[in-house]
DRENKOLFI-684667 format. One record per atom (N, C-alpha, C): x, y, z. Coordinates in steps of 0.1 Angstrom, whole numbers, padded with zeros to 4 digits, always signed. Layout:
BEGIN
XYZ
...
//
This chain:
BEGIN
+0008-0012+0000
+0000+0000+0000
+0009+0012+0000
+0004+0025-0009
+0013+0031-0013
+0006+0048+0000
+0017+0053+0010
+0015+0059+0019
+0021+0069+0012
+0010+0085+0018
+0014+0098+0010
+0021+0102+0021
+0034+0110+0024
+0039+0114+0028
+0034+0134+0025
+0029+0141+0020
+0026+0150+0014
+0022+0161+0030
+0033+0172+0024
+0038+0181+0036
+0021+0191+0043
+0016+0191+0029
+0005+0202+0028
-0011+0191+0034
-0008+0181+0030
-0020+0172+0036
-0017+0167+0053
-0006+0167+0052
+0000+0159+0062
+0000+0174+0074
+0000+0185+0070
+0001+0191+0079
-0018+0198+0083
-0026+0196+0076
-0043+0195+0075
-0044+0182+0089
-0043+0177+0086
-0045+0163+0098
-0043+0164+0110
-0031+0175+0109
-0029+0178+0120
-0032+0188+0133
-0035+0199+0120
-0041+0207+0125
-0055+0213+0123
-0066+0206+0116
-0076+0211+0115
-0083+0203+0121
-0089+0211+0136
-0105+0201+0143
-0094+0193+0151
-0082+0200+0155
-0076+0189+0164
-0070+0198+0174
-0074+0194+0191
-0073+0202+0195
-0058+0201+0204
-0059+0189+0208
-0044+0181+0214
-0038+0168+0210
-0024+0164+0207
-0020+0152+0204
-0014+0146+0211
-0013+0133+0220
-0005+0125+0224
+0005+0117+0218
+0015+0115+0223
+0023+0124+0233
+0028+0138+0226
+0030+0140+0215
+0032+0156+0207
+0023+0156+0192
+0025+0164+0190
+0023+0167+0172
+0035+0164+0167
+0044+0170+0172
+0059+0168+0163
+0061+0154+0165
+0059+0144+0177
+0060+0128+0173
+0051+0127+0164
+0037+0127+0161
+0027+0124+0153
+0031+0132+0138
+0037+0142+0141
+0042+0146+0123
+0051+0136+0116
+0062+0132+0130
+0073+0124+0125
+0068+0113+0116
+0058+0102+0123
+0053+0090+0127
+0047+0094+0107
+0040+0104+0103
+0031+0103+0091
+0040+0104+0078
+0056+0112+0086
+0065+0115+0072
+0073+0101+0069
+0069+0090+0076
+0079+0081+0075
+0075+0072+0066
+0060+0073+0061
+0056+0064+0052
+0052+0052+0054
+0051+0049+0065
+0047+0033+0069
+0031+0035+0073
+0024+0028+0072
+0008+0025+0071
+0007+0026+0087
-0003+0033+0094
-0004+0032+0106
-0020+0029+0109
-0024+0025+0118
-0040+0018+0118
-0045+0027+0130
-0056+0037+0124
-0062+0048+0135
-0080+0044+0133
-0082+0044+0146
-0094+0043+0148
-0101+0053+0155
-0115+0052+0151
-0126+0064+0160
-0139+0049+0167
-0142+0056+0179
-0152+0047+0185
-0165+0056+0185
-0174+0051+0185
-0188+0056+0186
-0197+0043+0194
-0206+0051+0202
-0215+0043+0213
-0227+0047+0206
-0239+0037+0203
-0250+0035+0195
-0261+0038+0209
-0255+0054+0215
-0269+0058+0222
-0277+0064+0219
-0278+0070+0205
-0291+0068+0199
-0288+0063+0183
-0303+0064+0172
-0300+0056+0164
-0291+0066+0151
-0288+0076+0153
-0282+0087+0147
-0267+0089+0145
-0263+0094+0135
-0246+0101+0139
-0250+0110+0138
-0247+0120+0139
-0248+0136+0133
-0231+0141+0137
-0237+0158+0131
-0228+0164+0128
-0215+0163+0134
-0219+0167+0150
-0201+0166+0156
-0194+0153+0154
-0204+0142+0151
-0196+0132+0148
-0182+0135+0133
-0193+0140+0130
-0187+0142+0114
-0174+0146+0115
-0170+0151+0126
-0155+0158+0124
-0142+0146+0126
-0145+0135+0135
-0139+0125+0133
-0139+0122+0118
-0152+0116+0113
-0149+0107+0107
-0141+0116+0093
-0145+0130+0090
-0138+0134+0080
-0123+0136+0084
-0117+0137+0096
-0106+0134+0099
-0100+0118+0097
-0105+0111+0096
-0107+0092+0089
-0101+0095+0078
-0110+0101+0071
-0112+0100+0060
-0101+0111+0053
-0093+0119+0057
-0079+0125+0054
-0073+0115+0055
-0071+0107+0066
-0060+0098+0066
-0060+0086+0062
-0077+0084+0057
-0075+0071+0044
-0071+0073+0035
-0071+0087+0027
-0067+0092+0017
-0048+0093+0018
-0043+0094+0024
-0031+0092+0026
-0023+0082+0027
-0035+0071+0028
-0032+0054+0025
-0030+0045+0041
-0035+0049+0051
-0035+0045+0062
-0045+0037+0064
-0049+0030+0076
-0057+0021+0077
-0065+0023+0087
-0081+0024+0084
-0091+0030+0091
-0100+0022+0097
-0104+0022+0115
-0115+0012+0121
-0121+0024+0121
-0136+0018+0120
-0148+0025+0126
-0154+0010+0134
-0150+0014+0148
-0156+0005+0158
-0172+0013+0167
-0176-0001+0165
-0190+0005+0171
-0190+0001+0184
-0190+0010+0199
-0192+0006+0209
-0207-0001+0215
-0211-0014+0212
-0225-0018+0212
-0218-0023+0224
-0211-0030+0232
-0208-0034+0244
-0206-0023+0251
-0196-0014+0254
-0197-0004+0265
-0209+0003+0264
-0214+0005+0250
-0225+0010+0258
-0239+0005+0269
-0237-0006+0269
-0244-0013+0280
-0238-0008+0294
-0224+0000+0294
-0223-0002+0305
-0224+0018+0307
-0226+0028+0300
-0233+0037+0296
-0213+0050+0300
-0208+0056+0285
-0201+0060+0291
-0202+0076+0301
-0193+0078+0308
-0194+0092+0322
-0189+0097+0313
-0184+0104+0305
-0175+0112+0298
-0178+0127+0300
-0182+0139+0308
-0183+0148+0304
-0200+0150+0308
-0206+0138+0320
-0221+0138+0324
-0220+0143+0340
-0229+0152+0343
-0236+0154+0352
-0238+0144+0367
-0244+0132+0357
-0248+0124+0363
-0248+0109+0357
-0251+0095+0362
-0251+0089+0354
-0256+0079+0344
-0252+0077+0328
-0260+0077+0321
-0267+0066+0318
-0274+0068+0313
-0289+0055+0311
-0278+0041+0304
-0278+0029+0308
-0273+0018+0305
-0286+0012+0294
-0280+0008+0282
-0287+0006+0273
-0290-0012+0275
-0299-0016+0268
-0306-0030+0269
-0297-0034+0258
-0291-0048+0254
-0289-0054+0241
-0298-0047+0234
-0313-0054+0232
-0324-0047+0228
-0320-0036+0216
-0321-0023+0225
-0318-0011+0223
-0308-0002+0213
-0291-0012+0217
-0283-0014+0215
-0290-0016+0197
-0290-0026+0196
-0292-0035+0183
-0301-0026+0174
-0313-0015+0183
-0319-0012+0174
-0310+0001+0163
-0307+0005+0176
-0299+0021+0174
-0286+0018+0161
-0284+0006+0161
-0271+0003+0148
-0278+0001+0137
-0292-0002+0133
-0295-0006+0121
-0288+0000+0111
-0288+0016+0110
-0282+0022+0100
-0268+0028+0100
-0260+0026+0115
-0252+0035+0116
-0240+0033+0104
-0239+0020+0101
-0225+0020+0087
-0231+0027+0074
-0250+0031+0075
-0246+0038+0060
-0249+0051+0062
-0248+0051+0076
-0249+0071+0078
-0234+0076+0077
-0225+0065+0081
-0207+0070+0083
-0203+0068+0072
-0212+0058+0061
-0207+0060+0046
-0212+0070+0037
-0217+0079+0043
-0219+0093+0036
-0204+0097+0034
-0195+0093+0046
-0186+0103+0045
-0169+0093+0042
-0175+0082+0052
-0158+0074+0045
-0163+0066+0038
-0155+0057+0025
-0158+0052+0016
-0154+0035+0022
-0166+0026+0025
-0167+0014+0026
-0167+0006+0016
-0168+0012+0004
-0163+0004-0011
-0149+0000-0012
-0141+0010-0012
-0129+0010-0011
-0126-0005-0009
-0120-0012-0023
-0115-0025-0019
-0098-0026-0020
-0092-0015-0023
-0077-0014-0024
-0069-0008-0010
-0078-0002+0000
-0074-0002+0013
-0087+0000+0020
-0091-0014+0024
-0107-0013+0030
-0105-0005+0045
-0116-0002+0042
-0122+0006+0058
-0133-0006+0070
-0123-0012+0078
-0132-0017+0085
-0143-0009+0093
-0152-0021+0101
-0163-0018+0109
-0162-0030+0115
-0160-0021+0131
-0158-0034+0141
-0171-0036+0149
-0170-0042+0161
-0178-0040+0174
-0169-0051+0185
-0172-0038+0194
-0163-0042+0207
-0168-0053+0211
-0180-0058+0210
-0186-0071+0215
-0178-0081+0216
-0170-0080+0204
-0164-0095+0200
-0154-0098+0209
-0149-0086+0216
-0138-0095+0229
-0139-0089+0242
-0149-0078+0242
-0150-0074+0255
-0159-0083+0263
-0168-0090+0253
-0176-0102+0260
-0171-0112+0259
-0158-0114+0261
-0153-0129+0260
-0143-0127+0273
-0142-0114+0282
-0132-0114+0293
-0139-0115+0301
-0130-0125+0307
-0133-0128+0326
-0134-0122+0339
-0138-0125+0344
-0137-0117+0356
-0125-0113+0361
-0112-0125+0359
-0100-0123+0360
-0095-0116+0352
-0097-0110+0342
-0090-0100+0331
-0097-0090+0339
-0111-0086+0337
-0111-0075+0347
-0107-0067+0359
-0105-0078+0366
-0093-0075+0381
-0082-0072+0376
-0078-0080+0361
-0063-0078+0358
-0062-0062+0352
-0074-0060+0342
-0072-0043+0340
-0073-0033+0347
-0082-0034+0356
-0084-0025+0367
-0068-0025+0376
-0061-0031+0375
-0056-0036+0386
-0038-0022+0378
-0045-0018+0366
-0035-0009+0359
-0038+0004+0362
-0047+0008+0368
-0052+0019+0374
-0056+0025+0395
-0052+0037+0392
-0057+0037+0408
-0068+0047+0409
-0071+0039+0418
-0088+0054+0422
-0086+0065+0423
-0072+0071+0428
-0069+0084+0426
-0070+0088+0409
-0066+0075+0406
-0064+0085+0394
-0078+0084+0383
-0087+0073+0390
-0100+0076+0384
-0110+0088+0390
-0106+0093+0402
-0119+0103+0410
-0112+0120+0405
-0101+0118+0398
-0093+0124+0393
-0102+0132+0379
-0106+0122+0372
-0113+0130+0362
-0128+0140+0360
-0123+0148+0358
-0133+0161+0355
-0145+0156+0364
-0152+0145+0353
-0170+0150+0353
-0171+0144+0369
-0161+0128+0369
-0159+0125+0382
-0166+0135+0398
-0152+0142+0400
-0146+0150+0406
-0159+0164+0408
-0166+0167+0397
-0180+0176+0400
-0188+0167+0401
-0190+0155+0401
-0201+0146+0408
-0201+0144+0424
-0187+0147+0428
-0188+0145+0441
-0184+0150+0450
-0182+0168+0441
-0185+0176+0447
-0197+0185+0450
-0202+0178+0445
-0220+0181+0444
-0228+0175+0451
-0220+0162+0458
-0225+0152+0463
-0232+0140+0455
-0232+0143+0446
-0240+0132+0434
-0238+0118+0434
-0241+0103+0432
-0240+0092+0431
-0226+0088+0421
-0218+0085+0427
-0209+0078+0418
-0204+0061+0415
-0211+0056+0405
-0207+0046+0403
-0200+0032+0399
-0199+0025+0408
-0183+0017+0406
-0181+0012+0393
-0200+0010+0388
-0198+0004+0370
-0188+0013+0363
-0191+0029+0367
-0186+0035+0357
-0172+0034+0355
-0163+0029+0363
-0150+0027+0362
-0144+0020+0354
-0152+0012+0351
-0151+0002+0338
-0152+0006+0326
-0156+0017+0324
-0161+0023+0314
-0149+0026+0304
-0138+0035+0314
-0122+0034+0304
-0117+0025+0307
-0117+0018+0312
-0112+0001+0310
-0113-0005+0299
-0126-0004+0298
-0128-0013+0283
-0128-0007+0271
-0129+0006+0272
-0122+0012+0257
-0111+0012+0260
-0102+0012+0268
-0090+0015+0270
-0085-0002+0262
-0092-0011+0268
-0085-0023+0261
-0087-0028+0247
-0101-0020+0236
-0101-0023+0227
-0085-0013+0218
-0081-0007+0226
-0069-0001+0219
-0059-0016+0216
-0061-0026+0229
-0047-0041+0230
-0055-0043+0221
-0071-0047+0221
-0078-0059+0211
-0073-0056+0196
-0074-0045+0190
-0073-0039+0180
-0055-0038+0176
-0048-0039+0184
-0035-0034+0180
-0035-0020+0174
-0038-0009+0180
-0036+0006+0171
-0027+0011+0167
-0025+0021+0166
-0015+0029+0163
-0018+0046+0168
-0032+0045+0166
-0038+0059+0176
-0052+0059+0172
-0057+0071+0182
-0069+0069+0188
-0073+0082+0186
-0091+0082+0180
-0094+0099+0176
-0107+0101+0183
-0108+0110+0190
-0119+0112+0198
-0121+0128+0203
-0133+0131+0203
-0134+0144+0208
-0127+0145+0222
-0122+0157+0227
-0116+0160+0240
-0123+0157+0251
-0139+0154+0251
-0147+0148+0264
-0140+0133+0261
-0135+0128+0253
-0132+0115+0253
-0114+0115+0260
-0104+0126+0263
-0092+0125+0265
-0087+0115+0273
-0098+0111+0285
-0094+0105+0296
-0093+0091+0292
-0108+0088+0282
-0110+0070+0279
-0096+0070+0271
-0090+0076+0257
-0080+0076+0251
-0070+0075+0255
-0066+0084+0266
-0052+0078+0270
-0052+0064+0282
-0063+0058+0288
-0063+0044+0300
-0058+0039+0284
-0067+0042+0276
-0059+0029+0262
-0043+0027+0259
-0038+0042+0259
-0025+0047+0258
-0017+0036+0267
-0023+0039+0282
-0017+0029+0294
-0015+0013+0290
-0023+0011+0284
-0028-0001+0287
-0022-0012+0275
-0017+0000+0265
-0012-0009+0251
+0004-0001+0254
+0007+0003+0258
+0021+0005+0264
+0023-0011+0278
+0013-0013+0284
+0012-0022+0299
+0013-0037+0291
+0003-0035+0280
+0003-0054+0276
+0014-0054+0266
+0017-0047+0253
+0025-0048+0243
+0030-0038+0238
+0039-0032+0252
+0053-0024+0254
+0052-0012+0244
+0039-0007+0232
+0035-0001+0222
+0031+0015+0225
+0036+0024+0214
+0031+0036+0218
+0021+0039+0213
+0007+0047+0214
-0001+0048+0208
-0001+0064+0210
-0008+0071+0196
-0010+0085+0197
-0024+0088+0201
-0025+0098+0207
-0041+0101+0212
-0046+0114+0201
-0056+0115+0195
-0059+0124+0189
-0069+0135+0189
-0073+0142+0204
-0082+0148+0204
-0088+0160+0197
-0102+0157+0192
-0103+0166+0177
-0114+0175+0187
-0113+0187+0182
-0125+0200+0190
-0138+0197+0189
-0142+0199+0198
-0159+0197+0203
-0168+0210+0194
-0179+0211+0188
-0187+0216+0185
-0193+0226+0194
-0189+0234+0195
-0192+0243+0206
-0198+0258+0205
-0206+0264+0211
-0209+0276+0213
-0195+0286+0219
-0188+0292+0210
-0175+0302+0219
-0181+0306+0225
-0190+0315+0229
-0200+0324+0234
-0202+0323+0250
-0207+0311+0248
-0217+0299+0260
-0210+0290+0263
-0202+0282+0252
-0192+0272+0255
-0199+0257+0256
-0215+0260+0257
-0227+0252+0254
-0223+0242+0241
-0225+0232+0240
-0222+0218+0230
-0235+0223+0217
-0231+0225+0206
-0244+0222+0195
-0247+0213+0187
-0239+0199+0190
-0244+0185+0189
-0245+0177+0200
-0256+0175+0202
-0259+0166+0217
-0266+0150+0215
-0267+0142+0216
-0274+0132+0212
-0280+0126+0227
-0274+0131+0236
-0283+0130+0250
-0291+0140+0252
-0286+0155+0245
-0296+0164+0245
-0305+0165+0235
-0305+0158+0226
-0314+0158+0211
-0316+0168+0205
-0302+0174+0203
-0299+0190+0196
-0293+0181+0186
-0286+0174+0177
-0280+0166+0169
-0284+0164+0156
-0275+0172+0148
-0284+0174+0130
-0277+0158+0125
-0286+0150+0124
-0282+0140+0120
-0277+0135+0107
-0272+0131+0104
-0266+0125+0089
-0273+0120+0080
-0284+0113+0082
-0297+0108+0078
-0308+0119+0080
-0307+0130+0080
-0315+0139+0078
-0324+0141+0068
-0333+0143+0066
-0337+0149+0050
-0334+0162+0047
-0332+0165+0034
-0324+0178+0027
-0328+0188+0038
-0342+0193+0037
-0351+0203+0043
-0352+0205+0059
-0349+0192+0065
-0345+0194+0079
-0331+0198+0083
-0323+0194+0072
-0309+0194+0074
-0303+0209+0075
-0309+0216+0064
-0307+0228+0055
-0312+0239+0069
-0324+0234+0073
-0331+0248+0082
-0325+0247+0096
-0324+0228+0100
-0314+0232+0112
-0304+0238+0114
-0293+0235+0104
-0281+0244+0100
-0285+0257+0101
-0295+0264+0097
-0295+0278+0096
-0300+0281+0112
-0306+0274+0120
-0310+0280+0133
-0296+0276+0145
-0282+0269+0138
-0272+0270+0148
-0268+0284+0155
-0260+0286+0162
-0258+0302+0165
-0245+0307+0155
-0250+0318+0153
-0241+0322+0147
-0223+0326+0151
-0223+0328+0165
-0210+0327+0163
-0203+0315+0162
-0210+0300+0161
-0200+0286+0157
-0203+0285+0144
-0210+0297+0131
-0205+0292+0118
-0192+0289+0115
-0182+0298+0113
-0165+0294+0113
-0163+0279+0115
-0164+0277+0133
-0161+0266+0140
-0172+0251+0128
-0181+0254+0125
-0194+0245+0114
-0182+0241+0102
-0179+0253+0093
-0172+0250+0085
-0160+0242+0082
-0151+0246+0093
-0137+0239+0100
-0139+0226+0101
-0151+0221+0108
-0154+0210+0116
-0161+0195+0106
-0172+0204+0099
-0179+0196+0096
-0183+0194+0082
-0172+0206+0070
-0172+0203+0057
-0159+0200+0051
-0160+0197+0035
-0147+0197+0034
-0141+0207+0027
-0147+0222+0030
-0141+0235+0023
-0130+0236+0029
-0117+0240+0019
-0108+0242+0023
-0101+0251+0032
-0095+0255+0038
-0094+0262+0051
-0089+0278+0048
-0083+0282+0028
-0079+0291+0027
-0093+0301+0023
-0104+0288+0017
-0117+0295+0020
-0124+0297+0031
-0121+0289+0041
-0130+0294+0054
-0125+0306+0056
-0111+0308+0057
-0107+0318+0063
-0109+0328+0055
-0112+0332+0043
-0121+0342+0035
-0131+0346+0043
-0139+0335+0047
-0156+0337+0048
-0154+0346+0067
-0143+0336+0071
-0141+0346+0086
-0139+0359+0085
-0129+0367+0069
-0128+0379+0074
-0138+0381+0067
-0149+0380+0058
-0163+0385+0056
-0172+0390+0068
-0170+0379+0078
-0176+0380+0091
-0174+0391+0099
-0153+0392+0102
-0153+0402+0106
-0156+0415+0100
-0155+0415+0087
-0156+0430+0078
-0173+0431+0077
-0182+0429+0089
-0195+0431+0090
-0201+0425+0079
-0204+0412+0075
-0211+0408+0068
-0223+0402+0076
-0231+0396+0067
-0248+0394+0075
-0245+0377+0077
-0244+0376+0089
-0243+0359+0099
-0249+0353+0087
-0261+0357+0083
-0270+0346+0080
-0270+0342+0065
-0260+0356+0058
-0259+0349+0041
-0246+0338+0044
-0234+0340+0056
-0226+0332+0056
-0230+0319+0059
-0240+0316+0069
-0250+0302+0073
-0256+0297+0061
-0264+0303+0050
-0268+0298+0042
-0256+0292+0032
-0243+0297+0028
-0232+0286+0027
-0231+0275+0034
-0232+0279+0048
-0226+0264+0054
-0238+0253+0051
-0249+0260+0053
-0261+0250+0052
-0259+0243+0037
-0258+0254+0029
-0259+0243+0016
-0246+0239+0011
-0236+0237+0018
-0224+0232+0019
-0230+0217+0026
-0231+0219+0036
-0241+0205+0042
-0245+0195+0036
-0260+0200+0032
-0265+0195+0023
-0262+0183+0011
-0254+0195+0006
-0247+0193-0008
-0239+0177-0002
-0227+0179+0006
-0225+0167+0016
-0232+0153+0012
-0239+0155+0020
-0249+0143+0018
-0259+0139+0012
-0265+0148+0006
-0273+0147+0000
-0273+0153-0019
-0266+0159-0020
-0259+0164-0032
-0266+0175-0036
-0260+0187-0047
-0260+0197-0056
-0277+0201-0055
-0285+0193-0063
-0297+0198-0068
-0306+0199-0048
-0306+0185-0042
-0314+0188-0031
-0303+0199-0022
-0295+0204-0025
-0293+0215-0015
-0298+0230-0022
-0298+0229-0032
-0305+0243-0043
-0320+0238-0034
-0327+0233-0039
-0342+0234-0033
-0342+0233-0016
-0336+0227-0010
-0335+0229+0004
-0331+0246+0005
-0324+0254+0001
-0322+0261+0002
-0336+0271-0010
-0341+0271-0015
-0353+0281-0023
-0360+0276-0007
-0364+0265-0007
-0377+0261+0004
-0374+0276+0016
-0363+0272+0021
-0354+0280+0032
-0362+0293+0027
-0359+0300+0020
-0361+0314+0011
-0374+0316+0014
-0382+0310+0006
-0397+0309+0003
-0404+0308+0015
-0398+0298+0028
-0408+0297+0040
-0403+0304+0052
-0391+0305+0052
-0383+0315+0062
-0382+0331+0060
-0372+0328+0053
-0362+0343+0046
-0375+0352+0042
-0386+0353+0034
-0393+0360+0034
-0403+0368+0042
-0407+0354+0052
-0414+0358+0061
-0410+0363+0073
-0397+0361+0079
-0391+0360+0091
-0382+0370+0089
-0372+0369+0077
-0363+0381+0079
-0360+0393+0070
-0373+0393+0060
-0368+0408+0054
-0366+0416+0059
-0368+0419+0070
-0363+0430+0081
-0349+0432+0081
-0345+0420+0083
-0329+0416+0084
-0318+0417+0075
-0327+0416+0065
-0313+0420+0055
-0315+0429+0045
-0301+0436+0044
-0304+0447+0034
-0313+0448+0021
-0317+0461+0016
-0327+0462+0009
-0315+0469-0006
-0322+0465-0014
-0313+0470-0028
-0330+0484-0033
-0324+0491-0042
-0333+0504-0046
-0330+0498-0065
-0342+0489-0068
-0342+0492-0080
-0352+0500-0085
-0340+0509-0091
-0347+0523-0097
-0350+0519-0116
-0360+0519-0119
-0369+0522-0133
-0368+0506-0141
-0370+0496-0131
-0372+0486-0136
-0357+0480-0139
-0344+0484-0139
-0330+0480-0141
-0324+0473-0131
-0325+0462-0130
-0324+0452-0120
-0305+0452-0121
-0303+0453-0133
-0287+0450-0138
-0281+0458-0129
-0283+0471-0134
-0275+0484-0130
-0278+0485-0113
-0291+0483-0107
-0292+0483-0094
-0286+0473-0087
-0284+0463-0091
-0269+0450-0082
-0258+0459-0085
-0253+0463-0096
-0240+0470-0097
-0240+0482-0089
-0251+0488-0088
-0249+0505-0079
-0249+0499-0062
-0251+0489-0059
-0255+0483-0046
-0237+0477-0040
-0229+0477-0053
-0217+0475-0045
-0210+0460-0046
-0221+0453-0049
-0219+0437-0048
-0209+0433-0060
-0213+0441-0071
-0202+0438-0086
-0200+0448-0094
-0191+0449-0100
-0188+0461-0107
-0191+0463-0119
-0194+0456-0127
-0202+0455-0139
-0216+0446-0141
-0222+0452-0152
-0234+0444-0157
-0230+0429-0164
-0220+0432-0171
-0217+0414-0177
-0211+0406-0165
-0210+0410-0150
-0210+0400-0145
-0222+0398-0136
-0233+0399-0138
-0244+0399-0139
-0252+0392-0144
-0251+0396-0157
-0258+0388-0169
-0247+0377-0170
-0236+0372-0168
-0235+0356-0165
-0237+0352-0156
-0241+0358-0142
-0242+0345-0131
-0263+0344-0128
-0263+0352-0142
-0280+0351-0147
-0281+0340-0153
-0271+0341-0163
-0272+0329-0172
-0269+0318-0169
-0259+0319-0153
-0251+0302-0149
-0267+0299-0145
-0280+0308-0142
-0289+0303-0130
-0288+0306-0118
-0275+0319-0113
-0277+0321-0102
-0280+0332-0092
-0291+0336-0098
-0298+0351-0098
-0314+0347-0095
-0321+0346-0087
-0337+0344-0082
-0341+0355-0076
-0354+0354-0078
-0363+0366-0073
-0373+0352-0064
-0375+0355-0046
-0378+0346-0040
-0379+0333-0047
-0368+0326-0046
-0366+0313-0051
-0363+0307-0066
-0367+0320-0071
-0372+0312-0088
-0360+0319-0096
-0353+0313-0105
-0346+0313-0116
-0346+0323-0123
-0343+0336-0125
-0348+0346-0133
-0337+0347-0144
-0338+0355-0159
-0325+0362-0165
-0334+0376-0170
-0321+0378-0180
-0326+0393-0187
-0338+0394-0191
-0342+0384-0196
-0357+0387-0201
-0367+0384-0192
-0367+0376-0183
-0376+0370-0175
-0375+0379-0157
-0367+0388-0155
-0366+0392-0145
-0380+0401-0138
-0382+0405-0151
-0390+0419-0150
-0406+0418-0146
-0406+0402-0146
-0420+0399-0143
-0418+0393-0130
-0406+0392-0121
-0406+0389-0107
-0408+0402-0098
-0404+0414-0103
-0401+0424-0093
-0411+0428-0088
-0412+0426-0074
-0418+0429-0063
-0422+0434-0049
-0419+0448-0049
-0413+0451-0034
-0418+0444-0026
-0405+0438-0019
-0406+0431-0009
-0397+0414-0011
-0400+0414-0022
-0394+0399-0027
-0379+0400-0024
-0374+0387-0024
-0362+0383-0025
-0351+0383-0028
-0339+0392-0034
-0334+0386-0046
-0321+0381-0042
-0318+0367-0044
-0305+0363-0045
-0295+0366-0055
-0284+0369-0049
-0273+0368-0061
-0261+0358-0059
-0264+0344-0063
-0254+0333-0060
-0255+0332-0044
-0243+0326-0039
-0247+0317-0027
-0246+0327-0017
-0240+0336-0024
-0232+0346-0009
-0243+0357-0005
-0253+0363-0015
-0257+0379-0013
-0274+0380-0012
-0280+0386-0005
-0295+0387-0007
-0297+0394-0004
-0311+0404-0007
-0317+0416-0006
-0331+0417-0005
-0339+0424+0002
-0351+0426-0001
-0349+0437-0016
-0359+0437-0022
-0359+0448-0032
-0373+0455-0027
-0368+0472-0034
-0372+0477-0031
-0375+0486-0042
-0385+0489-0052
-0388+0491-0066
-0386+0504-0063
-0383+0514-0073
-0383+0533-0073
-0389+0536-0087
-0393+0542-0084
-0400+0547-0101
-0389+0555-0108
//
């Protein structure tokens, strides 16, 4: 298998949506320039029947480094989650039935094949489940893993440590909890481990524990949480059923994207598409140079979209958007253009947006010029104009119009 060494990819992996690396980045830079295949895995717990978005940022982080010729698990945690993980909870979490378990996986491999490619028969992408050896250990293997850890260093962790300072119930199942992901790191043989930062603590008992059984270094890969900067509030939850799922339809997908908050657009883009980072960072200083949140959201949204569901349903997810929202809800909100004596041309050009009329009359012609929703050009414009209506110009610009005699 032929491994890309490539300075400009190789340095993306590293730093996009990643927030800390064990033990360094500069080991983990080393480890990718050297060309040898390394086998990195992401875990996911089937507590509900959904992935969504925050997931997304792993698995397109996978999926950089399939592309570079590495070797990719997507393991499904259907055994720990029976035993329910603490990671960053309050309190503790609902332990799932087999039952439950079983139901919640029906679709989970073809919601993650939105994004990594399970065809791939030249460097396949497994799908595991921890079942297969976490339910084959003994009581004595348990004593024996546990027996790599101390209570200090379990009451030690975060969510721990405010449960019992709150007084809250803490329990002894939960301790098992990085145990046994910690051992699918031995079962698996890794090479490293990718998990959001509420996951840092399960990631590195693994670290311990495949250094404890076979002497092995593993790298930890903690990628950024989906977060409100603002609030610092999570905007994918799947315990809190805030979670834009992957299996979404166009039209839920498209409008939930548009009601995230706006200061985690940036953080959306970064995280959860595959625009490149010299364009996000365009769209950031648009933001800062007072642009309107909400033409930049309708990018991300039909950036989304487009994602999973492709090209044409993100155009009508996005008209629908226009037609049931944007008109009713925020003409207020966004700037108004003055077309004066029926000259729709000359009024986008006087408004600042483009400097000429022939650039205009081509992004008429590509189709990407609507009067609420609908398709307009040179000849056909003049029967939309309606104070008050819509007009798009491409993905980025919208206006109420506002007709002048």
């Amino acid at each position: 298998m032929s491994i890309s060494t490539d300075e400009r990819r190789i340095d993306e992996v590293i730093n996009r949506s990643v927030a800390e690396i064990y033990p360094s980045k500069d080991a983990f830079r080393d480890a990718l320039r050297q060309g040898k295949q390394l086998t990195f895995y992401v875990g996911i717990d089937p507590t509900a029947d959904y992935v969504h978005l925050g997931h997304s940022t792993n698995y397109l982080l996978l999926e950089r480094l399939h592309t570079l010729g590495h070797r990719i698990i997507v393991l499904v945690g259907d055994f720990t989650a029976m035993i329910g993980d603490p990671s960053d909870k309050s309190a503790m979490r609902v332990q799932l039935t087999p039952e439950e378990v079983k139901k919640n996986l029906v679709t989970f491999k073809e919601q993650i094949g939105k994004i990594l490619d399970f065809t791939d028969t030249n460097n396949p992408i497994e799908f595991k489940f921890n079942s297969d050896w976490l339910s084959k250990l003994t009581f004595q293997d348990s004593v024996e893993l546990a027996s790599n850890f101390t209570v200090q260093q379990m009451i030690e962790r975060d969510a721990f440590k405010k449960r019992m300072d709150q007084q809250k119930p803490l329990f002894v199942h939960e301790f098992f909890y990085p145990l046994m992901q910690g051992y699918d790191s031995v079962a698996m043989d890794v090479d490293a481990e990718i998990g959001g930062t509420d996951q840092t603590f399960n990631m590195l008992a693994g670290r311990v524990l495949l250094k404890r059984y076979k002497n092995k270094e593993k790298f930890v890969i903690a990628t950024t949480l989906l977060e409100n900067p603002e609030t610092g509030e999570k905007m994918m939850s799947k315990s809190l059923g805030t979670g834009i799922a992957l299996n979404e339809a166009p039209k839920e997908m498209f409008f939930k994207t548009m009601q995230l908050p706006d200061a985690g657009i940036v953080q959306c883009f970064i995280d959860c598409t595959r625009m490149g980072m010299e364009q996000i960072e365009e769209l950031r200083e648009q933001l800062k140079n007072g642009a309107n949140p909400r033409d930049i959201k309708l990018q991300l949204s039909h950036e989304i979209v487009n994602m999973y569901h492709g090209e044409a349903a993100a155009e009508a997810a996005q008209e629908e958007w226009i037609a049931q929202v944007s008109n009713k809800q925020l003409a207020m909100d966004i700037p108004k253009i003055r077309v004066v004596g029926g000259d729709l041309l000359l009024s986008i050009v006087n408004s600042g947006t483009f400097d000429s009329k022939s650039k205009v009359r081509r992004l008429m012609n590509e189709g990407a010029v609507k009067i609420n929703g609908t398709r307009v050009d040179q000849d056909t414009y003049s029967e939309h104009l309606v104070s008050g209506a819509v007009l798009s110009v491409g993905k980025k610009y919208s206006f109420v119009i506002e007709l002048v005699a």
